[in-house]
N, C-alpha and C positions, 0 to 999 in steps of 0.2 A: 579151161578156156580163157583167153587171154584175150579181155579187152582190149581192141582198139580205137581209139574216136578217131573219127573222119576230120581233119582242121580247116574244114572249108566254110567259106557261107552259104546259106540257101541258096539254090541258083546260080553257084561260079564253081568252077572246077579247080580254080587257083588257091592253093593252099598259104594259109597267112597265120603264123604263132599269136598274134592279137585279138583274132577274133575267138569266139563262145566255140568248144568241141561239139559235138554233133555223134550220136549213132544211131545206129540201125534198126530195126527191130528187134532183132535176134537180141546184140549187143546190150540195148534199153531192159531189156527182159532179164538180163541177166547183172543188170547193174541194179534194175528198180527190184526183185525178187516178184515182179508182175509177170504172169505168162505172156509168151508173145499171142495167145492167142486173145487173153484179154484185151491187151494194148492194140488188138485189130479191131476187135467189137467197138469197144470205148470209141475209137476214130470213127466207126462207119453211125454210132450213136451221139455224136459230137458230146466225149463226156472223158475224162482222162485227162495225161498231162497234152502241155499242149506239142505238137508236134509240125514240122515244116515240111513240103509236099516237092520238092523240085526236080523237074523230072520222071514225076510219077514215083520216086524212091520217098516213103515214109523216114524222116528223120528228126528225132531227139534231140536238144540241148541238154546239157549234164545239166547244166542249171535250174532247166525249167523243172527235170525228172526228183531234182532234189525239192524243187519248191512244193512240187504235187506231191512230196513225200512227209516233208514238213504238213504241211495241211492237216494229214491226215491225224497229226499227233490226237491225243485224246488224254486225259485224266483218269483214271479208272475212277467207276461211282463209291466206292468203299473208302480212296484217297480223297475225294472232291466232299465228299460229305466230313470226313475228319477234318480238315481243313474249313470247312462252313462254320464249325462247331466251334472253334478255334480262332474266330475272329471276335475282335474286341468292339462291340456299336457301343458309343457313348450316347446316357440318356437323357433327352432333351427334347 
């Protein structure tokens, strides 16, 4: 399947190369590896990346779906404790 973004802004039908990409549900789902059905919960939960409503058509910024992806990073606790271990306090 072959993404496409939508190059519009929220609310205008007029396409412009300068503004933020945009997609869909389906699209988001398969860009974020998030089901589209999660990314419906999440919305109707107000909890998820964020998303723009115009028209009643659910839409994505790539941007945002990467920030909400970033977020999510974590340290494993096996790495975060060797690294604890591993810092230098000077005593005083």
């Amino acid at each position: 399947m072959s993404i496409q973004p939508c190059l519009t802004q929220p609310g205008s039908t007029t396409p412009a190369a300068s503004l933020h990409r945009f997609l869909g549900t389906k699209a988001a789902a398969a860009y974020s590896g998030i089901p589209a059905g999660t990314l419906r919960a999440w919305r109707c939960q107000g909890v998820g990346p964020k998303f723009y409503k115009p028209r009643g058509r659910a839409l994505y910024d790539i941007a945002d779906l990467d920030e909400f992806i970033r977020s999510g990073i974590r340290v494993s606790s096996v790495r975060a404790s060797r690294e604890e271990r591993n810092v230098y306090l000077p005593a005083g």
